[in-house]
C-alpha positions in Angstrom: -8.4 -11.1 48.2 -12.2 -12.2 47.3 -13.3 -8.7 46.6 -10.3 -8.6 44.2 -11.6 -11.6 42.3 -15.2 -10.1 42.7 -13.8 -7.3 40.8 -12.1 -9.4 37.9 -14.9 -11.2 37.9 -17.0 -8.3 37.3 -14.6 -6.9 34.9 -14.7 -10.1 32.8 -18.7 -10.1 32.5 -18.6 -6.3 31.3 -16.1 -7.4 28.9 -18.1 -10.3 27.6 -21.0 -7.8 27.8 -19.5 -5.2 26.1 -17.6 -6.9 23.1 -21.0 -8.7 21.7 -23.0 -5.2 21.6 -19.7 -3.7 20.6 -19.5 -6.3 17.8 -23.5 -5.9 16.7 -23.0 -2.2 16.9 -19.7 -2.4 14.2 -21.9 -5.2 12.2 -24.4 -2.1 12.0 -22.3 0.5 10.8 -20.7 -2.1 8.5 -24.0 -2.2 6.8 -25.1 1.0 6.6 -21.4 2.3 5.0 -21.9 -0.6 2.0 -25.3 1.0 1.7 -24.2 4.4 1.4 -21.0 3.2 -1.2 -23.5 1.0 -2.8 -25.7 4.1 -4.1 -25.5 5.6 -7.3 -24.8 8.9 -6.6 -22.1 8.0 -4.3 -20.7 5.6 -7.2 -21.0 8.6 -9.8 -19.1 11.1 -7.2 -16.4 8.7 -6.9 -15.9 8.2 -10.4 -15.4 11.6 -11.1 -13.2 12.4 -8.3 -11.2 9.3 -9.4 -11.1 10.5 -13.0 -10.3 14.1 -12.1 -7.1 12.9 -9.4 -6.1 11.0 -12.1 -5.9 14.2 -14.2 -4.2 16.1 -12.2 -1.9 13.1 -11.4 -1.0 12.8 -14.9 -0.6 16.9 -15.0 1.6 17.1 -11.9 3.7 14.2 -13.4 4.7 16.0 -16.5 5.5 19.6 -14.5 7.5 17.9 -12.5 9.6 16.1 -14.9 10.1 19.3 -17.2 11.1 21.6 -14.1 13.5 18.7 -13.0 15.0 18.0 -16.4 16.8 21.3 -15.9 18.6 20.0 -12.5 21.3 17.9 -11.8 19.0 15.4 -10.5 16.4 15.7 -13.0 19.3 15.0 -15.6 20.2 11.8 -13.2 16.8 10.7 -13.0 16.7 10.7 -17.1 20.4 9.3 -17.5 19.0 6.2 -15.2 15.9 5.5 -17.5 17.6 4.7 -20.8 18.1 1.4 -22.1 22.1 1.3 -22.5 22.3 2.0 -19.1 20.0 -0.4 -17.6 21.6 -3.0 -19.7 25.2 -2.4 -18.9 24.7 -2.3 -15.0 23.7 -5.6 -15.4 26.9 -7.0 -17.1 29.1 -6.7 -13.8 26.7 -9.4 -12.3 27.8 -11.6 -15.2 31.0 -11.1 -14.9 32.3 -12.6 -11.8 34.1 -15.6 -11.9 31.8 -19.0 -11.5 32.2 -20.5 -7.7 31.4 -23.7 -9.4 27.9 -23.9 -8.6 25.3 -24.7 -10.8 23.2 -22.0 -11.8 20.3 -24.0 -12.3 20.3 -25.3 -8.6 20.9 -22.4 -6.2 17.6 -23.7 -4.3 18.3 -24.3 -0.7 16.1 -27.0 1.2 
């Protein structure tokens, strides 16, 4: 029994130990990484990889919706985006009969 709380005792220390050069170890890398995302080269590179994913965002996009346009889903997709049809799915949510509630009110406390 005592050398089990000797060990958890000992355990405890290295863990106290441990965590506070752990922590000023991460508060160390922490600062070197802003330094190295702070730089201006780093900044530039990021910018253009940023404007050139966006590119071929914006080119993947528009392949992808003329190749689908020819499908049965692609023509779904596109029946779902125009405005008659958004509009009239929200009519059925109108038309149920009023419970007698205010619609004002439906806050519940």
């Amino acid at each position: 029994m005592r050398g089990k709380i000797w060990f958890l005792g000992g355990l405890a220390a290295g863990f106290v130990l441990g965590a506070r050069a752990g922590r000023e170890k991460y508060n160390e890398l922490v600062v070197n990484a802003r330094k190295v995302w702070d730089h201006p080269t780093v900044q530039e590179a990021a910018g253009v990889v940023q404007a050139q994913a966006n590119r071929l965002y914006s080119e993947g996009k528009g392949t992808l919706s003329e190749k689908l346009s020819h499908t049965k889903i692609g023509e779904r997709m596109a029946g779902r985006s125009q405005p008659e049809q958004l509009a009239g799915s929200s009519t059925a949510s109108e038309s149920k009969p009023d419970s007698g509630r205010s619609s004002t009110n439906n806050t519940t406390l």
